[in-house]
N, C-alpha and C positions, 0 to 999 in steps of 0.2 A: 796295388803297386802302381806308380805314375810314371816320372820319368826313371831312365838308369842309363847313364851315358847317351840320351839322345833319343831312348824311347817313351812313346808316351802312351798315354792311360787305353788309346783303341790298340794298338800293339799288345799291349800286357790283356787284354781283356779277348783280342786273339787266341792267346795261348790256353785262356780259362776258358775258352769253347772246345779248342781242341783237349784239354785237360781230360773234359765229358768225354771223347772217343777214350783216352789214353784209361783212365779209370775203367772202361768199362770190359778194358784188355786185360785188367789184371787179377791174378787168383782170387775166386771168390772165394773158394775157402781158406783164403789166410786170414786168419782170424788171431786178433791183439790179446796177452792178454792185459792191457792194459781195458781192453774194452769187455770182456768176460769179466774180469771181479768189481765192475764199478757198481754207483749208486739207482738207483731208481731214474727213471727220465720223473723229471717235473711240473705240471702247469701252474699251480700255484706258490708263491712266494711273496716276495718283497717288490716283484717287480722288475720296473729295469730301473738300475741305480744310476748309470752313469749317461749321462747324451751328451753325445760329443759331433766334429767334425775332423774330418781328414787336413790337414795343410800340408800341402809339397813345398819344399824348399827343392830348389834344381839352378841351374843357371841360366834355362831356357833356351829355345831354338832362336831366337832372333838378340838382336841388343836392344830391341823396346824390352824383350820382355825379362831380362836378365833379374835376378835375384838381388835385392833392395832390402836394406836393414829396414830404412825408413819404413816404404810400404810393407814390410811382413807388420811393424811395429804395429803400424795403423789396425791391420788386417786384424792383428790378436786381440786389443781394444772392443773391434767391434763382435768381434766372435763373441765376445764377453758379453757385452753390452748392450748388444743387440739381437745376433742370434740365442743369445741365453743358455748356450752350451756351456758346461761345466766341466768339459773334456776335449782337447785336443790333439789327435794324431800327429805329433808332428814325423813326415817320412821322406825320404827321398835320399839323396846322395850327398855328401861335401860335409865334413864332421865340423867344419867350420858354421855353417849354413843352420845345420842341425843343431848344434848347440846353443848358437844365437838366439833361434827360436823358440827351443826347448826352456830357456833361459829369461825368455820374455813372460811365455807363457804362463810359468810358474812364479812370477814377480807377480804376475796379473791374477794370481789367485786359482788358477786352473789347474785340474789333473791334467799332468804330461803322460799321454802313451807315447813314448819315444821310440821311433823302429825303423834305424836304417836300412835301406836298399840297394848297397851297390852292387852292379854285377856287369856279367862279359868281361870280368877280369880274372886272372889267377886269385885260387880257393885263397892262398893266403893273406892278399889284398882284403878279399872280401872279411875274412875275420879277424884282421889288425882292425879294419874299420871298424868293424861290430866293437872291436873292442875297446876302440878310443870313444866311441859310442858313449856304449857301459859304462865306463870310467866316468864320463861328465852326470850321467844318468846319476850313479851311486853319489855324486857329489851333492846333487840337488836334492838325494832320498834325506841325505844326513842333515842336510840345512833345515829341513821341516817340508819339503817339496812331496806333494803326493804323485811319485812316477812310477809308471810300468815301461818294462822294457821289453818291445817285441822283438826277434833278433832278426827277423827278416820278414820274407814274403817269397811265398811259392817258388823258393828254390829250385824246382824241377826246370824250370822255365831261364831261369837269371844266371843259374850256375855251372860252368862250363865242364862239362865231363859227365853231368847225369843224366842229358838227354844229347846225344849224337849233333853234330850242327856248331859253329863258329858264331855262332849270333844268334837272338831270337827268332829271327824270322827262319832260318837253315833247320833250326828245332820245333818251330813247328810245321816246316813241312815235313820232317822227318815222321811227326806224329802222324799227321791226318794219313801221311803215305801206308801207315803204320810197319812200317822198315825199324822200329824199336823193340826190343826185347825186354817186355814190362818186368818182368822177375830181375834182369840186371839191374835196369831203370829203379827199381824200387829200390833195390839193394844199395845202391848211390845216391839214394835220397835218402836212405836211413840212416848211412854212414856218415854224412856231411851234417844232416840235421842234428847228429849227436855231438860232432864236433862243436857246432854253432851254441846248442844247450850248454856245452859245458865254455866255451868261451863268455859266454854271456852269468853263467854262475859264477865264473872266476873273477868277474868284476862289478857285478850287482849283485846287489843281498836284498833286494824287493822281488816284488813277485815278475814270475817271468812268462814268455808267451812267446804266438809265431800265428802268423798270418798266412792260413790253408786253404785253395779250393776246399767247394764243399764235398768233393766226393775224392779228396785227396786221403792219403793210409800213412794215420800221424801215430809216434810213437807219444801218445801225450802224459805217460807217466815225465816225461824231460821238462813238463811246464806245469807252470799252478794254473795260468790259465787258460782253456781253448780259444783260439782263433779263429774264424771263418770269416770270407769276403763271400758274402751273401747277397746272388742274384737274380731266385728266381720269383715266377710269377705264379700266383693261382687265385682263381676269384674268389675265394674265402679265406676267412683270418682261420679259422680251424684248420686249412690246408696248411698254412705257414707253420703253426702251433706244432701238428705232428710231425714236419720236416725238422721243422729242427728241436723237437725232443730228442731226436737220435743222437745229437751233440752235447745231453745233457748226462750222457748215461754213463760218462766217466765220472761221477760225480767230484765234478768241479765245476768253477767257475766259466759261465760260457759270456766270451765280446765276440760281437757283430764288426768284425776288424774293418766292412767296408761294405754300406747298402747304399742302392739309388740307378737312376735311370737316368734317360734324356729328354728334352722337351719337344718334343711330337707324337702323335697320334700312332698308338700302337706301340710303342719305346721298350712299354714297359714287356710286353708279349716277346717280348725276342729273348730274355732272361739272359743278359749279360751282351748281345750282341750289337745293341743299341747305335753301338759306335761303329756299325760297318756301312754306313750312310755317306761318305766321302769316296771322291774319285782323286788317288792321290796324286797320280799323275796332273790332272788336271786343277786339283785343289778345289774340287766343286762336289755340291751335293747332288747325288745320283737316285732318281727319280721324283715327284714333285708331292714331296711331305708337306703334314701338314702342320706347323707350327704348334704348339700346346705348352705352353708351360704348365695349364690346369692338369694335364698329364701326370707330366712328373711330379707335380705336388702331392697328387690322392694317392698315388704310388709309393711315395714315400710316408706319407699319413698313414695311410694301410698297414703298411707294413710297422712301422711304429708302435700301433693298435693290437700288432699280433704279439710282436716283443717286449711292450707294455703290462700284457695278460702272463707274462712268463715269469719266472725267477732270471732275469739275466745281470752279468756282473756290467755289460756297457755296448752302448752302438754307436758307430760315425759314421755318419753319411758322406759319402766320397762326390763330390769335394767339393772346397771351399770355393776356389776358382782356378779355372783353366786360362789362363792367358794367350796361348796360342791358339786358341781353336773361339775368334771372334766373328762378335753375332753381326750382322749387316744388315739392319731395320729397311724390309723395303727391298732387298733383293733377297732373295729364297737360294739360289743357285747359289752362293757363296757364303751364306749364314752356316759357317763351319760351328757356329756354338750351336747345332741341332746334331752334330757328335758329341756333344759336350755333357757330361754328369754336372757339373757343377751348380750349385747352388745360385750361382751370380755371373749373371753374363758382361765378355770382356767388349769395351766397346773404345777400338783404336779413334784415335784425333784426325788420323791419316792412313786412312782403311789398305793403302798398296805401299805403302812406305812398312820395311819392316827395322825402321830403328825409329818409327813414330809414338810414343807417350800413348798413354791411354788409362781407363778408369776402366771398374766395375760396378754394374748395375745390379741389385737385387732382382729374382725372379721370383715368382710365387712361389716356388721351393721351398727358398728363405723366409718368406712371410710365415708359411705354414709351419716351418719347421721351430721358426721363434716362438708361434703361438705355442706350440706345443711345450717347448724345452722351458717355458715363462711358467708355461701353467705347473712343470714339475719341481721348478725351480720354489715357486712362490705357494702350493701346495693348492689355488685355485682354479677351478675349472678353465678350458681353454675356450675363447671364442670360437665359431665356425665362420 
């Protein structure tokens, strides 16, 4: 999850650190049985079918970096054309914004995973949204459009009433404090995530999904396919393979709703924390990292590798580009894109001006990640 009313991708990747404390509160032995009668976990298959990327539509924290027909247009071209991705996330807020995108993308040839995120709003907002969503989703299924429809992302977090707290940041400290009552907690995630299912079946007839921490307690008989935003780290592909067989055991379809790291030295070692490298008060990077984008490449390679060797139904790499969190070639203390997941780093015309224009640069991320997505694309081995 990226932005939602004004939060952005280190905020929401807060929440999935504290997620790990909040998980680790709650009944172990409540046991699914959607997860008792499933299928075998599996290493072998078909593979991974689908390589995709995340794109955020938002309207952004500044007026440079406000939400543009134009540049998404561009943006989705080159996901095609360049990155060689055959799948697009498109997420974030504004049914307008999201359609647009959705609407491109699928002109351009690509599978739409479509999965609004709006939240800090009353529950009914949040699934009118979902379901003016749905609606444009289902329209693009009929036309001949290959779309999935995710109906959210970690509700616990975005959705007001099932974790204590007025806003993100009030819920998680509710969590780390741990002043929450996980058995309520849970009981309000199940409640709401079922409304969401069946909002989202009332108005798609393609296959449906949700976007889960990884040690989040999904009722996933509600979807055909499991979700997970998948962040952690281990030095071997065998570690990744057995973590997430456990995802496989509902036998269904398992996507990678969201992998990736940041570009410095160690990024990847923090497993989802990457982005707590900023002093926000100050808007500066807090102690003296060391740049890498070779980092974030073999991190995402890796982990590829592992997902590769699996039976998986799809992975996006989170994300295309961050616009507000720009890189500063040459100063270190302000290269806010060393928070940044993105593929492509933003590089402002007028680095203090914030209604200044600006472009994105590819990182090795993106190199690595085209070689790979070409090589599955075009069924040829991939360069190193």
């Amino acid at each position: 999850m990226q932005r939602t009313k004004g939060i952005k991708r280190a905020q929401f990747l807060a929440g999935m650190a504290s997620a790990g404390l909040a998980a680790a509160a709650l009944p172990a032995g409540r046991a699914r049985a959607a997860e008792g009668g499933a299928g075998q976990a599996r290493t072998a298959g078909r593979g991974l079918r689908h390589h995709g990327v995340v794109y955020t539509v938002g309207e952004g924290e500044t007026p440079g970096t406000a939400f543009s027909t134009a540049r998404m247009r561009k943006d989705i071209r080159v996901i095609r054309d360049e990155l060689y991705a055959d799948t697009v996330d498109v997420t974030g807020d504004g049914v307008e914004r999201l359609t647009a995108t959705a609407a491109e993308a699928a002109e351009r040839g690509l599978r739409v995973w479509l999965q609004p995120t709006l939240g800090d709003v009353p529950e009914r907002d949040i699934l009118e949204h979902l379901a003016e969503t749905g609606r444009f989703a289902e329209r693009l299924r009929r036309q001949g459009a290959a779309v999935d429809l995710g109906v959210g992302c970690e509700f616990w977090l975005f959705v007001p009433g099932i974790v204590p707290g007025d806003d993100v940041f009030e819920r998680i400290r509710n969590l780390l404090a741990g002043t929450v009552d996980p058995v309520a907690m849970q009981r309000r995630l199940d409640r709401f995530t079922a409304k969401a299912a069946a909002v989202g079946r009332s108005v798609f007839h393609g296959r449906l999904s949700y976007a889960a921490a990884q040690d989040d307690h999904v009722d996933w008989r509600l979807f055909d396919i499991v979700g997970i935003d998948y962040y952690s780290y281990f030095p071997h592909k065998a570690d990744y393979v057995r973590q997430l067989n456990r995802y496989l055991r509902w036998g269904k379809p398992l996507a990678i709703t969201e992998f990736g790291t940041c570009a410095y030295v160690g990024a990847p070692e923090t497993a989802g924390m990457g982005w707590d490298v900023v002093d926000r008060d100050k808007q500066e990077i807090k102690g003296d990292l060391v740049r890498s984008e070779r980092t974030q490449a073999t991190y995402l390679t890796q982990l590829l590798d592992a997902f590769s060797s699996m039976d998986l139904y799809a992975a996006m790499a989170f994300e295309f580009v961050t616009p507000d969190a720009p890189h500063r070639p040459g100063d270190p203390r302000h290269d806010l894109d060393l928070a940044s997941y993105a593929l492509t780093k933003t590089i402002k015309d007028r680095p203090d001006d914030p209604a200044s224009g600006w472009h994105w640069e590819p990182k090795e991320a993106f190199h690595a990640l085209a070689r790979r997505y070409r090589s599955a694309r075009t069924g040829r081995p991939h360069a190193h």
